[in-house]
C-alpha positions in Angstrom: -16.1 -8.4 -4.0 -15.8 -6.5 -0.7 -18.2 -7.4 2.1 -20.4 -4.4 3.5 -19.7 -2.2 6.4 -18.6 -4.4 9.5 -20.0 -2.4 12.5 -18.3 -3.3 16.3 -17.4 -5.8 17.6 -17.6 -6.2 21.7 -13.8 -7.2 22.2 -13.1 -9.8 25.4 -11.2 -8.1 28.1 -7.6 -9.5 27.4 -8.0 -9.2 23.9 -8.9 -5.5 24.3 -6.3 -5.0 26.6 -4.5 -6.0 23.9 -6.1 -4.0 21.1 -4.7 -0.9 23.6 -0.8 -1.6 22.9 0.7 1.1 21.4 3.7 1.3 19.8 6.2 4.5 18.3 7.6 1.8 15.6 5.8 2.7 12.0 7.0 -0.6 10.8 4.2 -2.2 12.8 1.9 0.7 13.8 -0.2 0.1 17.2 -3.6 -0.8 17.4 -6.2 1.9 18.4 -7.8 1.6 21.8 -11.2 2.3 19.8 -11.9 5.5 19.8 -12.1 7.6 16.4 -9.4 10.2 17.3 -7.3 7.5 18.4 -7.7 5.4 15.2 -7.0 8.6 13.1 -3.9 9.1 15.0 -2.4 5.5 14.6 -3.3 5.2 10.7 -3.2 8.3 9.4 0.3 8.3 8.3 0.0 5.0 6.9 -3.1 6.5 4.8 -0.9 9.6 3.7 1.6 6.9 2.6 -0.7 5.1 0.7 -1.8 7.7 -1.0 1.8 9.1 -2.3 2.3 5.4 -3.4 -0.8 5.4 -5.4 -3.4 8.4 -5.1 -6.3 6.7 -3.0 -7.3 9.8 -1.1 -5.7 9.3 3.1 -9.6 10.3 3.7 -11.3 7.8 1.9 -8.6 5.3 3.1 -8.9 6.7 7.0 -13.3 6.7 6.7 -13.7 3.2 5.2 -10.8 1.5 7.8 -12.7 3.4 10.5 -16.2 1.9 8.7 -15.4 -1.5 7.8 -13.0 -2.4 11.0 -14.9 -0.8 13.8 -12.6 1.5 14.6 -10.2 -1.3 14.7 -12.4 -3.2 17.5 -14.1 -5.4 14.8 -13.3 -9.5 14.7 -12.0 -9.0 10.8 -9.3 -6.8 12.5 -8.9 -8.4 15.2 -8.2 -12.1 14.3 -6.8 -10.7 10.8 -5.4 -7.3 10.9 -8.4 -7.2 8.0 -8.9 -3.4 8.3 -10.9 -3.1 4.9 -13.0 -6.4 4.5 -11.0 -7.7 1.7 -12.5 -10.9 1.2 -10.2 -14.2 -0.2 -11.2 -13.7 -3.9 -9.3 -16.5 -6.5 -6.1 -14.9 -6.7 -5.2 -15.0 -2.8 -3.0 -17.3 -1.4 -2.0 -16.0 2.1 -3.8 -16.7 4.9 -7.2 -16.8 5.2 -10.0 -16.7 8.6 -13.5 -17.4 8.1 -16.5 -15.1 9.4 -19.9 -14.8 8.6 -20.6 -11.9 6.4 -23.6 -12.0 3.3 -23.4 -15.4 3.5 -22.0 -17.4 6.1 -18.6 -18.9 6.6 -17.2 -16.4 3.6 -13.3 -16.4 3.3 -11.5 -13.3 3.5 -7.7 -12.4 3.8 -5.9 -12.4 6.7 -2.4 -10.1 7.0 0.7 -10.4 9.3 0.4 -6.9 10.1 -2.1 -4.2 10.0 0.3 -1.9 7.4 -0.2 -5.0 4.7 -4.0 -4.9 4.7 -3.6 -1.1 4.2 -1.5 -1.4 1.2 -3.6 -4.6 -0.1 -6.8 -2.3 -0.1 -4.7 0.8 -2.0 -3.8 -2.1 -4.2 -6.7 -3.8 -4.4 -8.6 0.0 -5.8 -5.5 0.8 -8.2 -5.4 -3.0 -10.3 -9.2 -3.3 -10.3 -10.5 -2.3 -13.2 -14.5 -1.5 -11.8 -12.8 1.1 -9.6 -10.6 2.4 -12.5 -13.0 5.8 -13.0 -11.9 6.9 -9.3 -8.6 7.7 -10.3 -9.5 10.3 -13.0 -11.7 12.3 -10.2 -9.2 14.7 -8.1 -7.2 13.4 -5.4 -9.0 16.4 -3.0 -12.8 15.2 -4.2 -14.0 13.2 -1.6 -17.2 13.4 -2.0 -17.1 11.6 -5.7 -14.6 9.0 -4.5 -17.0 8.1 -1.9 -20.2 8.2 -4.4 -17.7 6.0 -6.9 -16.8 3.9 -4.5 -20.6 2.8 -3.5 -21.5 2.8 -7.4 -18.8 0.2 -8.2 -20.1 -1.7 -5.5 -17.4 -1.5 -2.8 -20.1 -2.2 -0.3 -23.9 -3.4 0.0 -24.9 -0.8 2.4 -27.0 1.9 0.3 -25.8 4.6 2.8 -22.4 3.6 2.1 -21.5 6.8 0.2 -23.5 8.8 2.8 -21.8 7.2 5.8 -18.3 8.0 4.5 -18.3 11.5 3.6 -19.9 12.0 7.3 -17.1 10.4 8.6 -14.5 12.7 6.5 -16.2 15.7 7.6 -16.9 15.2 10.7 -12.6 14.7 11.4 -11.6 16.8 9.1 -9.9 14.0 7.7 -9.5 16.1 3.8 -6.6 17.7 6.3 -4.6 14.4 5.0 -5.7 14.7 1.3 -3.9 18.4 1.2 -0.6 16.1 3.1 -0.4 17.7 6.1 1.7 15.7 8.6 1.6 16.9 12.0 4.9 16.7 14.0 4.5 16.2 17.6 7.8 18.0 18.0 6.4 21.0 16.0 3.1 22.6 14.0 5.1 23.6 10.9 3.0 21.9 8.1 5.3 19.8 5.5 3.7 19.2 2.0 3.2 15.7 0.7 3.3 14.9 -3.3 -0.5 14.1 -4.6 -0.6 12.7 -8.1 -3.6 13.4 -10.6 -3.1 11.2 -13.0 -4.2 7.6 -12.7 -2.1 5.4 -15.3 1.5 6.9 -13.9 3.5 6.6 -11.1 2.9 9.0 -8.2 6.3 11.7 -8.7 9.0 11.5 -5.3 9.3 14.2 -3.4 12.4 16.7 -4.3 13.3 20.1 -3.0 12.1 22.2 -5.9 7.8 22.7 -5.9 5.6 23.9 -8.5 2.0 25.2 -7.1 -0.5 24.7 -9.5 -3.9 26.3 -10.0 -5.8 23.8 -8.8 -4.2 24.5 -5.1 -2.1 21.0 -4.9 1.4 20.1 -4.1 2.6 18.6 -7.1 7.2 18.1 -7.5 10.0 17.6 -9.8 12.0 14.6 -10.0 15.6 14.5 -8.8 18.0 13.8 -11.3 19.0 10.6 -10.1 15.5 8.8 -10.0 15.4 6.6 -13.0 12.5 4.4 -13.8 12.2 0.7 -14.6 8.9 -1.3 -15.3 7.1 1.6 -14.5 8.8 1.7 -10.7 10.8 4.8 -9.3 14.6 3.6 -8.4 18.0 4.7 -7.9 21.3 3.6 -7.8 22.9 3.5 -3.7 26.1 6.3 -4.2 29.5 5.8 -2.1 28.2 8.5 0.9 24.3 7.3 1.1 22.8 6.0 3.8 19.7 4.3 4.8 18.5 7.4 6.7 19.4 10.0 4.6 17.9 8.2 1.7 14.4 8.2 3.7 14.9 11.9 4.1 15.6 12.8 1.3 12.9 10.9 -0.5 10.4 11.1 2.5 10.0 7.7 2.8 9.1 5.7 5.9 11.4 3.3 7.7 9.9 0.5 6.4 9.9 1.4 2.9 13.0 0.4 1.4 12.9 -3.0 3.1 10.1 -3.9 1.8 10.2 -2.5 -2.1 12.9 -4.0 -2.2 12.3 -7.2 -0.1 15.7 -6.7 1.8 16.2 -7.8 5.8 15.8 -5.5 8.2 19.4 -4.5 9.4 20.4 -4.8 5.5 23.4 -2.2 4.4 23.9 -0.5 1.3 26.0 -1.2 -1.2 27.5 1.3 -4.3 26.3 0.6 -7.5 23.0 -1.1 -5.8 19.7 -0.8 -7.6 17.0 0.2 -4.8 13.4 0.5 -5.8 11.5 3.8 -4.1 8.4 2.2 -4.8 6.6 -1.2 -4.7 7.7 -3.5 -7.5 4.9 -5.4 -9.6 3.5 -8.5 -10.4 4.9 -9.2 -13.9 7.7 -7.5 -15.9 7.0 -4.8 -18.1 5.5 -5.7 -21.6 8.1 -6.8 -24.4 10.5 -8.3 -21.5 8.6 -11.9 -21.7 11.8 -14.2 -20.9 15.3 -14.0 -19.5 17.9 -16.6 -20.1 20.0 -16.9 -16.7 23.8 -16.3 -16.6 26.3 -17.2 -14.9 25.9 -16.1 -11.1 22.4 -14.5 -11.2 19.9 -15.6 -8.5 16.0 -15.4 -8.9 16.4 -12.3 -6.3 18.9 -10.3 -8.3 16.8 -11.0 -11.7 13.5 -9.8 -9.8 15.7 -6.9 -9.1 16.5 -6.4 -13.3 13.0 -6.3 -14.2 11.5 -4.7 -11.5 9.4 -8.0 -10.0 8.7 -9.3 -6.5 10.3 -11.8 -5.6 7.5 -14.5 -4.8 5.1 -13.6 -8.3 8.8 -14.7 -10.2 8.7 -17.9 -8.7 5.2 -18.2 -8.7 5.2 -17.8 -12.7 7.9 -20.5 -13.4 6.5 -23.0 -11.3 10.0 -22.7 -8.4 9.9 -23.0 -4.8 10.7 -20.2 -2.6 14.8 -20.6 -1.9 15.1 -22.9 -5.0 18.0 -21.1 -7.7 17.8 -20.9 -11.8 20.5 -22.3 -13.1 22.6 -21.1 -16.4 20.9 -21.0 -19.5 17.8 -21.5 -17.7 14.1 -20.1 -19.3 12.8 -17.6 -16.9 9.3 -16.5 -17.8 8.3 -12.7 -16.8 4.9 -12.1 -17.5 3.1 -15.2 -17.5 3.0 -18.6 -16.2 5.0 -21.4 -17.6 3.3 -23.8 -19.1 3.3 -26.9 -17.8 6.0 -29.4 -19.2 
């Protein structure tokens, strides 16, 4: 499914120039201006992200974008933001570039922004059902993700495993598995939640820790997280704000914009249901239909049941912007037939 490992790529001298860019914003993280260190630097909170959202190790994350994009000088990443060599598969319908790989001309996926091919490859391992073995190893064993990874048949390369696991040890990268986040305003170390257990959500981060045996981070819920189709959310109080929200779960600033596919200078509202987490493709089983009342919209029914926004109206046959009307047939975890 995944091509095998894309090696460098000799950038021209105003793309590279532009490759350099950096940026402080982590809603669009910079480019790295090739070198290891810097690509660590760039990504790695992105990785450690990725791996509170759904337990694919930052290391294995960090190794294979540094692998598979070149340290993000390769033409996948380049052209495509492609930092993992997702190809196009059947069930893609973004963009799409075309580059020579086993075969030539293959199709693979091409992103807006370099964050959405990291969260399409934590994605991509999590709903995959070859890879679903990895997430019953522990978070901190590198070594058997990578071997796992090769034996499901991530990549072609038979050094694949090999080549990873030199890559993690060779910068340190297991530093991110044990979530430490380096401040550049101070060295105290801050601990980041790592979940064990594959088939549940990934706990958010709360003021009260438990250290277990095992040596790993592991916290409590907060009263007021509730959950809904499997998803973490809560409901916006009188005195919350967007930043105090992202401090007090430890979210990025990107976050809550997009789980809950809002604008970028949106405000909060009391009574508001706000995801902490991605929503999913499909509402949770036994919620197959909704009937639509009087002023509900597609977005606040995607809301409800916990379902972004474009798989709802790619299930009842809608355009994107068209509204249900009352008494309408919604269907939630399939596709409507055809009339």
């Amino acid at each position: 499914m995944f091509r095998k490992p894309l090696f460098f790529v000799l950038l021209t001298p105003i793309a590279f120039l532009f490759s350099c860019v950096a940026t402080k914003t982590l809603t669009a993280p910079p480019r790295s201006n090739g070198s290891a260190e810097s690509y660590i630097e760039t990504y790695k909170d992105l990785a450690m992200s990725e791996m509170k959202r759904t337990g694919v190790p930052a290391s294995i994350t960090l190794a294979q974008g540094m692998i598979e994009s070149g340290l993000g000088r390769g033409s996948l990443a380049v052209e495509a933001n492609n930092h993992f060599g997702i190809k196009c598969h059947d069930d893609w319908t973004g963009p799409t570039v075309r580059h020579n790989d086993d075969r030539r001309n293959e199709c693979f996926r091409k992103y807006r922004k370099v964050e959405e091919s990291f969260q399409d490859h934590s994605d991509f391992l999590r709903t995959e059902r070859r890879y679903g073995s990895l997430f019953e190893l522990e978070p901190t064993d590198y070594k058997a993700w990578a071997r796992g990874l090769k034996k499901a048949g991530y990549a072609t390369n038979p050094d694949y495993a090999n080549m990873l696991i030199r890559k993690i040890e060779q910068y340190n990268l297991t530093d991110y598995d044990r979530g430490r986040i380096y401040s550049e305003k101070q060295d105290k170390e801050k601990p980041m939640v790592i979940s064990k257990i594959a088939d549940t959500v990934p706990p958010v981060i709360d003021p009260s820790v438990k250290q277990l045996d095992i040596g790993t981070t592991y916290r409590v819920l907060p009263a007021r997280v509730k959950e809904n189709n499997r998803i973490q959310y809560i409901i916006v109080k009188e005195k919350d704000t967007k930043k105090n929200l992202e401090a007090e779960f430890q979210l990025l600033p990107w976050e809550l914009q997009r789980y809950n596919e809002l604008k970028a200078d949106f405000t909060l509202t009391p009574g508001q249901m706000l995801y902490l987490q991605p929503k999913r493709d499909k509402a949770d089983a036994g919620n197959d239909y909704h009937v639509v009342r009087n002023g509900e919209t597609m977005y606040s029914i995607s809301q409800v049941y916990g379902i972004k926004l474009n798989k709802l109206y790619l299930m009842n046959r809608m355009k994107a912007g068209e509204e249900p009307t009352a008494g309408q047939k919604l269907w939630l975890r399939t596709i409507r037939p055809v009339d």
